[in-house]
N, C-alpha and C positions, 0 to 999 in steps of 0.2 A: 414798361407799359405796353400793352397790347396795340392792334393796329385799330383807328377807331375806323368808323364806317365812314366812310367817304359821300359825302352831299350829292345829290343827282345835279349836274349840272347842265344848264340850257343858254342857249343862245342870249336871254336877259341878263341870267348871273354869272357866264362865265367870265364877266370884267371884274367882280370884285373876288369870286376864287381866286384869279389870278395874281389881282391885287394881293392879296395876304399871301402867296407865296413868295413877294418881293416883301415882303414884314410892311405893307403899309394898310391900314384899313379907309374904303371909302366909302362914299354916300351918291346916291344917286343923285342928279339935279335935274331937273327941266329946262329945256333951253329955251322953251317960251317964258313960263313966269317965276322960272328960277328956285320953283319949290322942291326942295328935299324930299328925298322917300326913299323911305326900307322897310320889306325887301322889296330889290328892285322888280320893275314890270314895264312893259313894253310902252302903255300909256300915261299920261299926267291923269291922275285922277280929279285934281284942278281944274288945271283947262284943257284937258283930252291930247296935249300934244305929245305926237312921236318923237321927235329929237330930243337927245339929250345928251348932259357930258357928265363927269366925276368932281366930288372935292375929294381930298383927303382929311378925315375926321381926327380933330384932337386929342380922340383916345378918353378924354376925359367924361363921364359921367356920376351917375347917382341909382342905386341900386331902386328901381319902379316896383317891384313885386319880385318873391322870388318863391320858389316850391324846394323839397327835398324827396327826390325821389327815393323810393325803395324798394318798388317792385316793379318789370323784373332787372335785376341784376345784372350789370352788364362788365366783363371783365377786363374791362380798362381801366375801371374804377375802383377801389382796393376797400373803401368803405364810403361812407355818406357823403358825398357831395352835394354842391349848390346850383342850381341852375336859376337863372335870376335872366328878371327882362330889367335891359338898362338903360334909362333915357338918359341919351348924350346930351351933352352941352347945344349943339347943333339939333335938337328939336326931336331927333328920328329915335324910334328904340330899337335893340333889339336884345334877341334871347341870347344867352351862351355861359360859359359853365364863369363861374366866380372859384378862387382860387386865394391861397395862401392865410387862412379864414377860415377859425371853426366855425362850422354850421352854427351852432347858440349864439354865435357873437353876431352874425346878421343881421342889418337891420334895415327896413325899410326907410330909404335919405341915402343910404351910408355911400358917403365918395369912392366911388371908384377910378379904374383907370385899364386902357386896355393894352394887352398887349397879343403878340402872335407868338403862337407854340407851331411849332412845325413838327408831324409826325413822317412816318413812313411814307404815307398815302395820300394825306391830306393836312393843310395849314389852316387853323382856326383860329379866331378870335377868341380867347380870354379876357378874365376880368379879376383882379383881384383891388383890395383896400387904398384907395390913392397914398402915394406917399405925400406926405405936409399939407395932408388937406385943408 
């Protein structure tokens, strides 16, 4: 597989890049009223506060929506893939590729689970079918 492109990283995100380069995925928290959010951002959208710390997320969710791109083409990709926005268990979504999963079999519910691929450049969250859902 090709090298993919690398996320622009900023002083917000660069804690959970990091994160997935150690294989762990987390969530932001607020340290005022404790509310979760991704992606992360400098303030609570809540109650406006600055401080904040990490959970790490149990990987587990449920496919929210997903799309199948086809245009344009990008060569890491070998044919149809899935990009799916996933609401975790812990409340927050997010986007990123589903995996191990023909595209027809998809389905909006469908349990997932996530895990980390590490490429050359960059370590990313995937998502493919939970095992014993």
């Amino acid at each position: 597989m090709s090298e993919r492109l690398a996320p622009t990283t900023t002083p917000d995100t660069k804690f959970f890049w990091d994160a997935l380069k150690d294989g762990k995925l987390v969530i932001q928290r607020c340290a005022g009223c404790q509310a979760l959010r991704h992606p992360p951002r400098p303030m609570c959208p809540r109650c406006n506060a600055l401080a904040w710390d990490t959970v790490e997320a149990s990987g587990k969710g449920e496919v929210y929506s997903f799309v199948l791109p086809r245009h344009p083409r990008w060569p890491w990709f070998d044919e149809t893939y899935v990009v799916a926005l996933v609401q975790l268990e812990e409340g927050v979504r997010i986007v990123s590729n589903l995996n191990d999963v023909d595209a027809a079999d998809v389905t909006i519910g469908m349990p997932v689970e996530a895990y980390v691929e590490h490429f050359d450049n960059v370590s990313l969250p995937q998502f493919r079918p939970r095992r014993n859902a």
